[in-house]
C-alpha positions as CSV (number, residue, x, y, z in Angstrom):
1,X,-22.3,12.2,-5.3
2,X,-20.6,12.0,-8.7
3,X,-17.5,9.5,-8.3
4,X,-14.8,8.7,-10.0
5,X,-12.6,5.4,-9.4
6,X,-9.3,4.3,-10.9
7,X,-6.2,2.0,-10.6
8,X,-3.1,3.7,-11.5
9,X,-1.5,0.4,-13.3
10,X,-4.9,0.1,-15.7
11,X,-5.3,3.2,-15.8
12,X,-1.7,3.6,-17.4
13,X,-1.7,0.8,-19.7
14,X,1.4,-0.6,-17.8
15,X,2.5,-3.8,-19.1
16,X,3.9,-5.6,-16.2
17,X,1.3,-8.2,-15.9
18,X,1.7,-8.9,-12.2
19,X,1.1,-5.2,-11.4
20,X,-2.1,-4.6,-13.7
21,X,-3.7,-8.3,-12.4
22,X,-3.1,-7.1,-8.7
23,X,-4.4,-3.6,-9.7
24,X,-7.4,-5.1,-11.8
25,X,-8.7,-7.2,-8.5
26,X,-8.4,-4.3,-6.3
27,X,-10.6,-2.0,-9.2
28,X,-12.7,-5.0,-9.8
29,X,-13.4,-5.2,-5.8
30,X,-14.0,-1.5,-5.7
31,X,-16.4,-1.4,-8.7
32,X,-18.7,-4.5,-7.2
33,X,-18.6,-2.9,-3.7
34,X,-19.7,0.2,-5.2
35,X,-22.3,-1.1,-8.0
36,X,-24.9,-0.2,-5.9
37,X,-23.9,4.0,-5.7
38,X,-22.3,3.9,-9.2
39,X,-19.0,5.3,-10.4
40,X,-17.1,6.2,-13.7
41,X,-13.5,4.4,-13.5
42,X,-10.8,4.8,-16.0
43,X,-9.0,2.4,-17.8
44,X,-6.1,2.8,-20.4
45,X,-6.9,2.3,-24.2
46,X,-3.6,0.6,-23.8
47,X,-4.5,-1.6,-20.8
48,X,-4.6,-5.4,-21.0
49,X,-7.8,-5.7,-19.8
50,X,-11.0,-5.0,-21.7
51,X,-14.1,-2.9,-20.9
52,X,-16.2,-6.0,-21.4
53,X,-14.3,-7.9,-18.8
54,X,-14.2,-5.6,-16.4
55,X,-18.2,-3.9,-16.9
56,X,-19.8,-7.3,-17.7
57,X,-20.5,-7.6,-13.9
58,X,-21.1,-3.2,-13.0
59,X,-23.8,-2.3,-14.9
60,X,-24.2,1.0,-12.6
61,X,-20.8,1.6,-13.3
62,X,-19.3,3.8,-16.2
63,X,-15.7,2.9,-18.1
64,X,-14.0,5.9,-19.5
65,X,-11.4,4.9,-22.1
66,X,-8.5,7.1,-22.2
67,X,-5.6,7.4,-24.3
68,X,-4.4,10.4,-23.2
69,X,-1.3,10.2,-20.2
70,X,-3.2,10.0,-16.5
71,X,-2.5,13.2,-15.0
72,X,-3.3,15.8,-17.9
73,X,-6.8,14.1,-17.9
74,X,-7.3,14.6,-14.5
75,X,-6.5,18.3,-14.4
76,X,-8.7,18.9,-17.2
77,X,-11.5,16.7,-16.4
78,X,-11.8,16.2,-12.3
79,X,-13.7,18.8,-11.6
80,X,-16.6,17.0,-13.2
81,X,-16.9,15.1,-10.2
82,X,-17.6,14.9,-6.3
83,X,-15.2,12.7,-5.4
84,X,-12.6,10.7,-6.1
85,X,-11.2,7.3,-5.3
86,X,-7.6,6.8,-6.4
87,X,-5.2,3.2,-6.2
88,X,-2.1,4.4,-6.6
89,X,1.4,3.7,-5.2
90,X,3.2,6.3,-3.0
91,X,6.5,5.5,-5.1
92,X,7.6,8.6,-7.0
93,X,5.4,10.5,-5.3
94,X,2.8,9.3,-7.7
95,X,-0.1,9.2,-4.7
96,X,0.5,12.6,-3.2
97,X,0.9,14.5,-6.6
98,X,-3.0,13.0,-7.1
99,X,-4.0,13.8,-4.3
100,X,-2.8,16.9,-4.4
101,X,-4.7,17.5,-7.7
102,X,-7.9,16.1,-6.0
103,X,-7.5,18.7,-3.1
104,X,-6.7,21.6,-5.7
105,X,-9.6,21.3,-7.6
106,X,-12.0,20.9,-4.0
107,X,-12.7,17.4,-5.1
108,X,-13.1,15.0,-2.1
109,X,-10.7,12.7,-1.7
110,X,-11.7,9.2,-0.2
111,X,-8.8,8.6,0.9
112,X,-5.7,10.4,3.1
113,X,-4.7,14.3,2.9
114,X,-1.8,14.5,1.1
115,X,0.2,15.9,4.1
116,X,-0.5,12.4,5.2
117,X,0.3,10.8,2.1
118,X,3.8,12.6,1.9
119,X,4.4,11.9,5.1
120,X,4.3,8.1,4.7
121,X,5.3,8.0,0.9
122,X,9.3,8.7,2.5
123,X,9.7,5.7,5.1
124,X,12.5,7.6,6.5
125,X,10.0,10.2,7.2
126,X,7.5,8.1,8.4
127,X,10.4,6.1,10.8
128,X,11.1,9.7,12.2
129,X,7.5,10.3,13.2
130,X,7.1,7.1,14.6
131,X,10.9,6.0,16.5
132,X,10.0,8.1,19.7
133,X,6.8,6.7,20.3
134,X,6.3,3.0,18.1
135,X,8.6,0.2,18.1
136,X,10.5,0.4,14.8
137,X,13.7,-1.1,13.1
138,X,16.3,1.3,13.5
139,X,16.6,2.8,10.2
140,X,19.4,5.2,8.4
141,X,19.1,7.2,5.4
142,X,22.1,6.6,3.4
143,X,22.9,9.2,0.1
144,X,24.3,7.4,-2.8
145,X,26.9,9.8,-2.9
146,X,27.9,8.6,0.8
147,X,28.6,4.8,0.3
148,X,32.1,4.4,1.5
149,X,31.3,6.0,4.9
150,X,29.0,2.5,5.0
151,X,32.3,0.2,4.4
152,X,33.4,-0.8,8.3
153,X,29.9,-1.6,9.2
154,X,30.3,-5.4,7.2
155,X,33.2,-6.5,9.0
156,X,31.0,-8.2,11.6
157,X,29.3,-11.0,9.4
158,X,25.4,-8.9,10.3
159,X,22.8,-9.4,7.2
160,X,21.5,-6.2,6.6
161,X,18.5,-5.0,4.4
162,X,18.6,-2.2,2.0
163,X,15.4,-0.9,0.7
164,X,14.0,2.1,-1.3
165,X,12.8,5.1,0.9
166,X,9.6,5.7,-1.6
167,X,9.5,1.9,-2.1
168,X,6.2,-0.2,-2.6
169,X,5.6,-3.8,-1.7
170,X,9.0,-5.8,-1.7
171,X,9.7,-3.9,-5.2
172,X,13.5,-3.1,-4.2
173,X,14.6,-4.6,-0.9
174,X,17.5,-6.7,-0.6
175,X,19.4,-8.8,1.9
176,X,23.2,-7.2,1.9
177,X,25.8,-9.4,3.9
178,X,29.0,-7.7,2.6
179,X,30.2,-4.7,1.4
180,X,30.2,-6.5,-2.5
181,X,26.5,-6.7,-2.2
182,X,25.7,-3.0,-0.6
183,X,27.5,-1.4,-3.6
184,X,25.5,-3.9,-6.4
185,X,22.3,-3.4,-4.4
186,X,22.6,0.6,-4.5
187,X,23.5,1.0,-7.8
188,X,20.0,-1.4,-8.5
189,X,18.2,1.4,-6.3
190,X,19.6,4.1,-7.9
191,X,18.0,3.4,-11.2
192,X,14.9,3.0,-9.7
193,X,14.3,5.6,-7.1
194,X,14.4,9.4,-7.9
195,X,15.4,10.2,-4.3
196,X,18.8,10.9,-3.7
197,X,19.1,8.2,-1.3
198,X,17.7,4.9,0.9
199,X,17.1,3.1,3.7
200,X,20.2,0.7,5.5
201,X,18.2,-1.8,8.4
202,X,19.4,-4.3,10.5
203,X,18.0,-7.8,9.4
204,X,15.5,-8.8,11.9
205,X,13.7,-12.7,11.8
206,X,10.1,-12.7,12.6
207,X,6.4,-13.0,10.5
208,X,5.7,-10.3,8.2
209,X,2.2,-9.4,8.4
210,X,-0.1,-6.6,8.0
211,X,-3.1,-4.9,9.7
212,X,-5.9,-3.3,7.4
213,X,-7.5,-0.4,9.2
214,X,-10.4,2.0,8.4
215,X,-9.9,5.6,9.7
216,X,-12.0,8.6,10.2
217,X,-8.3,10.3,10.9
218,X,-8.6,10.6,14.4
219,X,-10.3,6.7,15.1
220,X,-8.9,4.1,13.9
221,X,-10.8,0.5,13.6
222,X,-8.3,-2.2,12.5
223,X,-10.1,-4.9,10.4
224,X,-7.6,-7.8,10.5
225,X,-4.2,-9.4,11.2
226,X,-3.1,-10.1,7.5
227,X,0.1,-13.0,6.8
228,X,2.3,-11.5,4.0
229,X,3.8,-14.4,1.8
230,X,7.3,-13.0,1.3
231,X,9.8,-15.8,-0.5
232,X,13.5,-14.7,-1.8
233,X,14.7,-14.9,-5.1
234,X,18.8,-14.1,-5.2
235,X,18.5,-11.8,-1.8
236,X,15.3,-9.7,-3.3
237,X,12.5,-9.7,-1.2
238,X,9.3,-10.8,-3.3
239,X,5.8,-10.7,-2.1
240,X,3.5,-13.5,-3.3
241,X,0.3,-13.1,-1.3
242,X,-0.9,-14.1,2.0
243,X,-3.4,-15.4,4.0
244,X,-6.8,-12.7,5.4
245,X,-7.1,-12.7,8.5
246,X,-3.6,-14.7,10.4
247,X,-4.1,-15.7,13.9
248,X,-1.0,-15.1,16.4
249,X,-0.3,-15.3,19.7
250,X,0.6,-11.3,19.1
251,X,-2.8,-10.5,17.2
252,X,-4.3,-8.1,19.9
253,X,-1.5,-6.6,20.1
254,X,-0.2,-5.9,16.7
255,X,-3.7,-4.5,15.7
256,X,-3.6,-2.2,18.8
257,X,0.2,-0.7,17.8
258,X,-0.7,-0.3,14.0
259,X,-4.5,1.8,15.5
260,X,-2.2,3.7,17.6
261,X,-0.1,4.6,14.9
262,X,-2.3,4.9,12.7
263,X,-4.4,7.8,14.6
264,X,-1.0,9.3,15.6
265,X,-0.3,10.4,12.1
266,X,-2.7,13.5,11.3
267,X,-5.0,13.3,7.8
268,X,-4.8,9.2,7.4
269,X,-8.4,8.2,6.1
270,X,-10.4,5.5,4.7
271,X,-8.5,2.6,4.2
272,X,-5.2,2.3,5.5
273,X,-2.4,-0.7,6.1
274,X,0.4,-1.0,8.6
275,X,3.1,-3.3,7.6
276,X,4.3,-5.3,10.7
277,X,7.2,-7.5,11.5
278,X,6.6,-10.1,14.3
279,X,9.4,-11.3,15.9
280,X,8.3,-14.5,17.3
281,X,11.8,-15.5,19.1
282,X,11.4,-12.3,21.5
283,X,7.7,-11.6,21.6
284,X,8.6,-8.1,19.7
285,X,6.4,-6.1,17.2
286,X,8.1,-3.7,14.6
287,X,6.3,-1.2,12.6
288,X,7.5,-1.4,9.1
289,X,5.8,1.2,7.5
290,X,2.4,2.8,6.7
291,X,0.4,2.2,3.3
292,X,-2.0,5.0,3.2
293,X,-3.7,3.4,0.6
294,X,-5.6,0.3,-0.6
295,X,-3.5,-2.7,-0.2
296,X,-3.5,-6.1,-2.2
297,X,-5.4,-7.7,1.3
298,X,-8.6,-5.8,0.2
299,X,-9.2,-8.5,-2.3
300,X,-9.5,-11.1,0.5
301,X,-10.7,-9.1,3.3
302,X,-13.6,-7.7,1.0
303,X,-14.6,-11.4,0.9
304,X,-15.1,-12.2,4.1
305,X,-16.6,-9.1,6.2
306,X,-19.8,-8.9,7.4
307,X,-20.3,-5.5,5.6
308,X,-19.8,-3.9,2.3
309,X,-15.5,-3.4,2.5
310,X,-16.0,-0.1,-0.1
311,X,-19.2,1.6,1.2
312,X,-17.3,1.7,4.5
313,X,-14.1,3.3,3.2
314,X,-16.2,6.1,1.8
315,X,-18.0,6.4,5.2
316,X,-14.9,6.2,7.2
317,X,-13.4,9.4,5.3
318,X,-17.1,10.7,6.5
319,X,-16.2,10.2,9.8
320,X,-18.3,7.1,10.5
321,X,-17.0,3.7,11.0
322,X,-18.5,0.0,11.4
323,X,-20.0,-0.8,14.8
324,X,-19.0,-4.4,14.6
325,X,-16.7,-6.6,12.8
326,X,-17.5,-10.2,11.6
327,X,-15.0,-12.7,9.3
328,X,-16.5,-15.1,7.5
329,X,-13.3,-18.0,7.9
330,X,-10.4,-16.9,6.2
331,X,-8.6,-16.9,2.8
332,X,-5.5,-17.3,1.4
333,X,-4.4,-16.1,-2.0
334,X,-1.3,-16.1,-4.2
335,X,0.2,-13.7,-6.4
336,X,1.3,-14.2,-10.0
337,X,0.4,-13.9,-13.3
338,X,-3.3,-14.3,-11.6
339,X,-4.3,-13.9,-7.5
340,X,-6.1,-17.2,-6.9
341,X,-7.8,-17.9,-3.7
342,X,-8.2,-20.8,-1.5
């Protein structure tokens, strides 16, 4: 099998460092899990990061220096290859239109479909095909041409969160308390979404966690309870790490609801991650959303498993999936112009 690997950040050249270092450990993971079948990966001629420092450690692994944009490339060169492995973020739609590419040229894709990547790129969408059957935050879409409509609803002194539909990470949420801050915090998502509108939630207080998963599309193993490090910085939700794997007294049970989920939504393979909120006051679990895609807790969890974390993702999406599951202790890691671990 002929594969190709690449983070969308490096791959790019993007200059916001805490993007390409996040997106340089997850590559960096990938290429040393997958050393030992061998891969091409692409990195900007405009990245940060050098071929040295990434190759010194690969040596069955290829860099291909690009300078052209991403996508161009791929439609001109992906059909040199088997299969393809793609980090990217669902924002913009950036992961589906891959994917979409991938499945157009009868590339295999390890990863999800891109009916399942569309379908959990939009959180609204992804709320609608879980509220009947998960427990969820009730969420609203809200068009930016509809504000005023929202005005009555601040009169009761509720916090409120307002987040980008196609949003990624923290990048975008915000706590609202009064009508003052919904307008400022729209007109912030306005210039950074190209969707016509967001997401309005009640604030709810609990954990924020996450549970990585490997699915075949219709079995789903989760892997780990994850802690998310979320701090606040002027009512903007900002994620700084976390901690691989969290004990709670809801563990069990917040793996089961994100599996369940998980193999509820048709075409979600490989590696997968279910945003959770636990609310600890009331013994509640709410779905947040679903990440089909790798996630920043592969850097950690990759660590600590008893098997190769990137060999399995490829034979997940082949249908095949670990027989048992072993952590070696935990880790916790921080975010920032680095990801350190301790």
């Amino acid at each position: 099998m002929k594969l190709l690997v690449f983070e969308y950040a490096n791959a790019l050249g993007l200059e916001d460092p805490s993007t390409t270092v996040e997106g340089q450990h997850m590559l960096e993971g990938l290429l040393s899990d997958l050393n030992h079948i061998g891969a091409d990966y692409i990195i900007s001629e405009d990245s940060k990061i050098s071929v040295d420092q990434v190759n010194g450690e690969f040596q069955n692994c290829s860099p291909l220096v690009i300078s052209e944009e991403l996508f161009p490339w791929l439609e001109e060169n992906i059909t040199n290859y088997d299969a393809c492995l793609p980090v990217a973020p669902e924002e913009d739609l950036i992961l589906y239109e891959i994917t979409k590419i991938l499945e157009d040229n009868d590339v295999k894709t390890i990863g999800s479909s891109s009916e399942a990547v569309l379908a959990c790129s939009d959180k609204f969408e992804t709320y609608n095909l879980l509220k009947d059957d998960y427990p969820v935050i009730k969420s609203e879409k809200v068009l930016f041409s509809d504000l005023k409509e929202y005005k009555h609803i601040f009169s009761g002194g509720k916090d409120f969160l307002v987040k980008p539909a196609d949003g990624v990470s923290c990048s975008g949420v915000q706590i609202v308390q009064s009508y003052a801050d919904f307008i400022k915090a729209s007109a912030h998502l306005k210039r950074t979404t190209s969707l016509p509108y967001f997401l309005l939630q009640d604030r709810v207080e609990g954990k924020s966690t996450s549970v990585s998963i490997l699915s075949t599309d219709n079995r789903a193993l989760p892997l780990s309870l994850n802690l998310q490090n979320i701090g606040f910085d002027g009512g903007k939700l900002v994620y700084n790490g976390g901690k691989v794997p969290y004990e709670h007294n809801l563990s069990d049970d917040a793996k089961d609801i994100a599996r369940k989920a998980v193999e509820s939504v048709k075409g979600l393979k490989g590696y997968v991650g279910v945003d959770l909120l636990l609310d600890d006051a009331h013994g509640e679990i709410y779905i947040l959303e679903i990440n089909p895609r790798l996630t920043t807790s592969y850097v950690a969890l990759r660590r600590l498993l008893n098997f190769n974390l990137g060999g399995a993702i490829i034979d997940a999406v082949n249908g095949e999936l670990p027989a048992k599951i072993e952590l070696e202790s935990s880790l916790s890691f921080l975010k920032g112009e680095d990801i350190t671990f301790k």
